[in-house]
C-alpha positions as CSV (number, residue, x, y, z in Angstrom):
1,X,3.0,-68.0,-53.0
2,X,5.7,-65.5,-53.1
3,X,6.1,-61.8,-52.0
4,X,4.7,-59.3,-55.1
5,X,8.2,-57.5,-54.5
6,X,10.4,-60.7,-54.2
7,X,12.1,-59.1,-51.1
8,X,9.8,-59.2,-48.3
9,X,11.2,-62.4,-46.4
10,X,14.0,-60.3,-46.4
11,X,13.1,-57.1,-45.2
12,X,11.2,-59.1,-42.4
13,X,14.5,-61.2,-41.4
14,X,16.1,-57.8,-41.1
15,X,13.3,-56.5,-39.0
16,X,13.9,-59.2,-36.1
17,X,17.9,-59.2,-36.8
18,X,17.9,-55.4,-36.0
19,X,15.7,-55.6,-33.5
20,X,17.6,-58.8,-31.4
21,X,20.6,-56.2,-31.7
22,X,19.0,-53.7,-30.2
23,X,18.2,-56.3,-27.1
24,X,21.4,-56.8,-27.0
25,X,22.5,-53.2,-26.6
26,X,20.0,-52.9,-24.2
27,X,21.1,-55.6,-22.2
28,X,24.5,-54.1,-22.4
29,X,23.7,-50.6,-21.2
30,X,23.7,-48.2,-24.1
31,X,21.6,-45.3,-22.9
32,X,20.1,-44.5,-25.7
33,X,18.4,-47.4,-26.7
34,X,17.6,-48.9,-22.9
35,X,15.9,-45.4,-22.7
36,X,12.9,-46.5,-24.2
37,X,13.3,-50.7,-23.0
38,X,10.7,-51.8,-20.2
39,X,8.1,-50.8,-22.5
40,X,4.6,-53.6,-22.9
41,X,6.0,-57.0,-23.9
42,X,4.5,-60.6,-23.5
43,X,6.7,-60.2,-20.3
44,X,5.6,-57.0,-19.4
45,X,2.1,-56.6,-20.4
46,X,1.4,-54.0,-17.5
47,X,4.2,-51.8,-19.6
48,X,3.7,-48.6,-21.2
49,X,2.3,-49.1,-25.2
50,X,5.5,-49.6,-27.0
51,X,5.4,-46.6,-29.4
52,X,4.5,-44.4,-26.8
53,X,6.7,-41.6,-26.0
54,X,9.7,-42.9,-27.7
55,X,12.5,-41.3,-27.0
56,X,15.6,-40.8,-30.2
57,X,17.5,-38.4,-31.9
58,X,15.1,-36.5,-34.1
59,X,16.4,-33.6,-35.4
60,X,19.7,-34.9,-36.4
61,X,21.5,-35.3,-33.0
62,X,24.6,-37.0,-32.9
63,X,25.8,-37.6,-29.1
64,X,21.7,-37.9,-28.3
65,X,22.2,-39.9,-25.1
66,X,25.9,-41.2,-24.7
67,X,26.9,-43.2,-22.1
68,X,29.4,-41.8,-18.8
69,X,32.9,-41.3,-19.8
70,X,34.9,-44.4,-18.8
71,X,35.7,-44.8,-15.0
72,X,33.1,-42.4,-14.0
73,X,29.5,-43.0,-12.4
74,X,26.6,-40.7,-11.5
75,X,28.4,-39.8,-7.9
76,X,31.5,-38.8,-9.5
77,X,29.9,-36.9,-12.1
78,X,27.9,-35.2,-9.7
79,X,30.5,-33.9,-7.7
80,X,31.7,-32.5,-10.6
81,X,28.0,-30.7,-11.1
82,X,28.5,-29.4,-7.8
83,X,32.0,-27.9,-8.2
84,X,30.6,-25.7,-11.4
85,X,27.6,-24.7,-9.3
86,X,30.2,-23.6,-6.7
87,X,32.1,-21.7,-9.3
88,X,28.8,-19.8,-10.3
89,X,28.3,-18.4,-6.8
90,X,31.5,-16.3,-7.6
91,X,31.7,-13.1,-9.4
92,X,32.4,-13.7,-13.2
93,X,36.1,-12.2,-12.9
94,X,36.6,-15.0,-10.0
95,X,35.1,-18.0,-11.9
96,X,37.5,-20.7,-13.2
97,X,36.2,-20.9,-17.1
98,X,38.7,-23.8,-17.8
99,X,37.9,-25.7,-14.7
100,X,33.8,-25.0,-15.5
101,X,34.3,-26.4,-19.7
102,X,36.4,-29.1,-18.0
103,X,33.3,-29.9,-16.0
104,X,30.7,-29.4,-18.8
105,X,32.6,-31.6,-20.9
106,X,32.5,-34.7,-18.4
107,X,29.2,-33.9,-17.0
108,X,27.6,-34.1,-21.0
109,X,25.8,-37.3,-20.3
110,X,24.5,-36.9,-16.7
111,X,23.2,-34.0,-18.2
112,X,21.6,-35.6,-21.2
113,X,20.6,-38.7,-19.0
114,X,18.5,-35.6,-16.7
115,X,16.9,-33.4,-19.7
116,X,16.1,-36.0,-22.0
117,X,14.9,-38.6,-19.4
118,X,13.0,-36.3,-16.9
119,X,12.3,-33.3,-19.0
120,X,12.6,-31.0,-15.6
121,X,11.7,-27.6,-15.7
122,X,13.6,-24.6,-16.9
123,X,14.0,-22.9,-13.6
124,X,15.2,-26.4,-12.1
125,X,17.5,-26.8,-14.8
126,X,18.7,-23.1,-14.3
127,X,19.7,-23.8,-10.9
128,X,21.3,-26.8,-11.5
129,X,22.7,-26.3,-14.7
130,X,23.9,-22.5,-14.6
131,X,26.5,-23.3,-17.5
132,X,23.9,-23.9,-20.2
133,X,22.8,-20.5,-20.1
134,X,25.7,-18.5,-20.8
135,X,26.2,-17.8,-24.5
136,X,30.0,-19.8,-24.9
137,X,29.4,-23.2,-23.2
138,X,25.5,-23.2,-24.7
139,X,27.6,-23.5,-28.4
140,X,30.0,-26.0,-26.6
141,X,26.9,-27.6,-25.6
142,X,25.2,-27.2,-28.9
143,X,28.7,-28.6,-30.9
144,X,28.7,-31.3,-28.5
145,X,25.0,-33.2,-29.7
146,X,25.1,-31.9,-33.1
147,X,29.3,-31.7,-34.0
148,X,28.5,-28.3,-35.2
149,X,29.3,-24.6,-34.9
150,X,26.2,-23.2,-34.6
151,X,27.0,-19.3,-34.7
152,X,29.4,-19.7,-37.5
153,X,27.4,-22.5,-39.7
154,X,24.4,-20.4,-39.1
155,X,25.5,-17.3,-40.3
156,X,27.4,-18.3,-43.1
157,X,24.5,-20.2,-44.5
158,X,21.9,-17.3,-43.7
159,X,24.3,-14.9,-45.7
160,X,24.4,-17.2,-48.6
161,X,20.5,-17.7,-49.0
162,X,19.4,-13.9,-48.1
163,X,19.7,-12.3,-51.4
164,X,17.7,-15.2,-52.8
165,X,15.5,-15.1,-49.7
166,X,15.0,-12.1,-50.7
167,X,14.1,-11.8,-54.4
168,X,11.2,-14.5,-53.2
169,X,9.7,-12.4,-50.7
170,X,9.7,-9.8,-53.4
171,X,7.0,-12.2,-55.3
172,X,5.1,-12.9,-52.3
173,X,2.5,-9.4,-52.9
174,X,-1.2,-11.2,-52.8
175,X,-3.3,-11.7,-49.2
176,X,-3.1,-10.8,-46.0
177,X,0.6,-12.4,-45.5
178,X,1.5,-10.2,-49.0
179,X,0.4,-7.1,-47.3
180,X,2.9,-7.9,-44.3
181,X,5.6,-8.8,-46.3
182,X,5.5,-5.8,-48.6
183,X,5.8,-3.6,-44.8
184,X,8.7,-5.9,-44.0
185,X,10.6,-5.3,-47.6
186,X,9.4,-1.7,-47.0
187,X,10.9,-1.3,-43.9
188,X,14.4,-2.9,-44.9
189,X,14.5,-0.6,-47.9
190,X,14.9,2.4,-45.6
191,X,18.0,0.6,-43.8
192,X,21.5,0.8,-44.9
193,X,22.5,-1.8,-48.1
194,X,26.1,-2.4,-46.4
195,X,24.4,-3.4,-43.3
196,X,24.6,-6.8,-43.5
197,X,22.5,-7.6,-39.9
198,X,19.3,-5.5,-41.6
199,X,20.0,-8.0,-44.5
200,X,19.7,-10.7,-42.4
201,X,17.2,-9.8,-40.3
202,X,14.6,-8.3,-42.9
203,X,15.3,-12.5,-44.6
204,X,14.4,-14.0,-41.0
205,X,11.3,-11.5,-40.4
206,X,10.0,-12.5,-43.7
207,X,10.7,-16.2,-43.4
208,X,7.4,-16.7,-41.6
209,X,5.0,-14.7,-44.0
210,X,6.4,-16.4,-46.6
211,X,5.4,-20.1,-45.0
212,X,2.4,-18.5,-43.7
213,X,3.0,-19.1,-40.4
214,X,2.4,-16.4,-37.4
215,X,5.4,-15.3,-35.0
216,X,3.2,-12.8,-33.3
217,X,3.4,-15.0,-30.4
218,X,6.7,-15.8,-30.5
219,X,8.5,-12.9,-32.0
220,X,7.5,-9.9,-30.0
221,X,8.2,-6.3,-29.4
222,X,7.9,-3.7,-26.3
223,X,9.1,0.0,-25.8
224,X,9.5,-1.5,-21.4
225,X,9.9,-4.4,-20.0
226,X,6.0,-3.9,-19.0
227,X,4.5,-6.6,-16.3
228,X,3.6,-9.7,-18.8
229,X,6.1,-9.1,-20.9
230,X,8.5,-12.1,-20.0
231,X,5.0,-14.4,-20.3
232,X,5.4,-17.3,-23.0
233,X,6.6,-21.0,-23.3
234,X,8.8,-19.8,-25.9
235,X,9.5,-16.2,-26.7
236,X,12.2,-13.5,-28.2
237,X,10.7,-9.7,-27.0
238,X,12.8,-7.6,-28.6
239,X,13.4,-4.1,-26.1
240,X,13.3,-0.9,-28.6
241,X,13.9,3.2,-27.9
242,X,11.2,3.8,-30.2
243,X,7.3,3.6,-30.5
244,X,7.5,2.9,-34.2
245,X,8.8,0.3,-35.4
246,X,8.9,0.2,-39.1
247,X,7.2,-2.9,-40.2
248,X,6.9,-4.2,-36.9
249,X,11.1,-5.4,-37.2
250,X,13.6,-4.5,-34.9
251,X,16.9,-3.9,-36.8
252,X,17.5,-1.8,-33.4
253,X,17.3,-3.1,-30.3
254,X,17.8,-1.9,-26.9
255,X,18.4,-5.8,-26.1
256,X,16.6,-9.1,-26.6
257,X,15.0,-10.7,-23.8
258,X,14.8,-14.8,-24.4
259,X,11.8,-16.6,-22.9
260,X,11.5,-20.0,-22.0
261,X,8.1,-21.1,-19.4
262,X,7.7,-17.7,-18.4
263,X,11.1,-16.5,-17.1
264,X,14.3,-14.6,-19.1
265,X,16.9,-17.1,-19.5
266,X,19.1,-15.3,-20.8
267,X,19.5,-11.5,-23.0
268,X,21.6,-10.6,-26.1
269,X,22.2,-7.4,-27.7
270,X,21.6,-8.3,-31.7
271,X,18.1,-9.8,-32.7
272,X,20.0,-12.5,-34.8
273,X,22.4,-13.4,-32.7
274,X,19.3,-13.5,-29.9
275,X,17.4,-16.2,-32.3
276,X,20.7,-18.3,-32.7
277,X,21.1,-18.5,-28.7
278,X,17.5,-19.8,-28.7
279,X,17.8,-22.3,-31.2
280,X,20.6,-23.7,-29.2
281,X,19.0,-23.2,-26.5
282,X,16.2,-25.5,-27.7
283,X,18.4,-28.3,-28.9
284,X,20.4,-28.7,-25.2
285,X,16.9,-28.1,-23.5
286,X,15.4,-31.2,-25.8
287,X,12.2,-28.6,-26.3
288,X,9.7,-28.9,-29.0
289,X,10.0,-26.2,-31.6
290,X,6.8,-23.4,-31.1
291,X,3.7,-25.5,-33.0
292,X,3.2,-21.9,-34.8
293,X,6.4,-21.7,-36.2
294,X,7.3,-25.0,-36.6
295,X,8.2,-24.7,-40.1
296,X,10.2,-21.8,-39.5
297,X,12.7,-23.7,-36.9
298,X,12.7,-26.5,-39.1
299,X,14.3,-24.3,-42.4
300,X,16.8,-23.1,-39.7
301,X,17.6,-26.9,-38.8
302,X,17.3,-28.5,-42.2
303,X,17.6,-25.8,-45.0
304,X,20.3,-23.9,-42.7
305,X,22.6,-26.1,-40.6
306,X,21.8,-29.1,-42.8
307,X,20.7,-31.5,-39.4
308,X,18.5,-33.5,-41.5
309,X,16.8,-36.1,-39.1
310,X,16.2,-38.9,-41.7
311,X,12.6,-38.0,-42.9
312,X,11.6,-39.0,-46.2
313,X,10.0,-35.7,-47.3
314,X,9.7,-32.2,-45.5
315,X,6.4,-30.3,-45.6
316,X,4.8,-29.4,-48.8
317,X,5.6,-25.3,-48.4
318,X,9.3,-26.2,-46.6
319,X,10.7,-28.8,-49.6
320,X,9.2,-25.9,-52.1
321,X,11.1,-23.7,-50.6
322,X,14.1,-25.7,-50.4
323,X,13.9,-26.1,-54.0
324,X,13.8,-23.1,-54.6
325,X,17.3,-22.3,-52.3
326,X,19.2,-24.8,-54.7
């Protein structure tokens, strides 16, 4: 008896072809599929479950985990670690910038080959990776996995879906997340029209609302930098002059503290520009978006900088939005 579709014998025969190739990569050393090999097998039933922990590109990596540049091996890449860690221990006037992107650029998958493999922690990474957290070679970084410009295909996206953004919000008046959103429309209202940073910032402060999703934990304002303010897996605190803030959004800052496992990693002087480093900062890290604001990441990585990962359908609330973008 025959398939119901006519095609299955096919679609299975493609199944095993795809998967001898990837054997065969294996076997011949590309990282990013030996990465998950060794996994339980008829030869290794002892093996970790074979869908467990899988690690791929996921959110529309390209260079996920390459292999070392040709002629070079983990010593010789890690002298080269060493050299930039050297270079760090100088004042910023003293530091060799072409000799430390020079670096960066060969050390790309020793570096991959630690985050994505061993997940260490930030302040290990910090110490051995002092690069990644300064603002030029995290976009070099960033350009590097995804072959983008993050600051500029960022921006020029935001500004071409904010008046749109919006008009929407502008509909969004019933519950408790209409209540917030009419403070947050409120509060941009009273800031200059020609300012295009309050335009951009009153259409990222309402992205949230208008998914229903709560920032509170994420998104966060202080007057000081108060003990506990710095606590948070993964965290903006925006620094302000002033006790009130209109509609809880800070179109002025003092500066922008950016959290990651309880320690500033770095600061930034524009709220935007803050939430841009930490989107970047997430992608070179390999760090789960915040559960809470998942869907608000995702619209940044999808909707925004158009790193579509390959999944058949976004959530419900997301795709409605993107529809409603196009």
């Amino acid at each position: 008896m025959g398939s119901k579709t006519g095609c299955e014998g096919w679609k299975n025969s493609l199944r095993f072809k795809m998967g001898n190739y990837r054997t065969k990569l294996s076997r011949a050393g590309i990282k990013d599929v030996a990465v998950n090999a060794g996994k339980r097998s008829r030869s290794n039933p002892e093996g970790a479950p074979s869908r467990a922990s899988i690690k791929r590109a996921r959110r529309g990596e390209v260079n996920f985990l390459p292999n070392y540049p040709l002629g070079e091996t983990r010593d010789t890449l890690e002298i080269q670690r060493l050299e930039m860690v050297e270079q760090f221990k100088k004042t910023v006037a003293e530091r060799d910038m072409i000799l430390i992107h020079q670096c960066m650029q060969r050390t790309f998958a020793l570096r991959r080959e630690e985050i994505v493999n061993s997940s260490p922690p930030i302040a290990e990474l910090k110490d051995r990776w002092p690069a990644l957290f300064c603002e030029a070679q995290l976009y070099s970084e960033f350009h590097r996995i995804t072959n983008q410009n993050l600051p500029f295909s960022f921006f020029a996206a935001l500004d071409k879906h904010t008046p749109q953004l919006l008009k929407l919000y502008k509909k969004r008046k019933t519950g408790k997340f209409g209540d917030k959103m009419a403070e947050v429309l409120m509060a941009y209202k009273e800031q200059d029209k020609n300012d295009i940073s309050a335009a951009r910032i009153a259409a990222l402060a309402g992205l949230p609302l208008y998914l229903k999703e709560d920032s509170s934990g994420v998104f966060r304002i202080c007057k000081d930098e108060s003990e506990g303010f710095h606590e948070g897996e993964v965290a903006l605190v925006a620094v302000v002059n002033e006790d009130d803030v209109p509609g809880g959004i800070p179109f002025e800052t003092h500066h922008v503290s950016i959290i990651l496992e309880d320690q500033v990693v770095m600061t930034h002087r524009s709220w935007t520009d803050a939430l841009v480093v930490l989107f970047g900062l997430i992608y070179a890290l390999h760090l789960s978006y915040p559960e809470k604001l998942s869907g608000f990441f995702e619209f940044i990585q999808v909707v925004l900088l158009s790193l579509d990962d390959g999944r058949k359908q976004l959530k419900p609330k997301l795709q409605a939005l993107k529809n409603e973008l196009e």
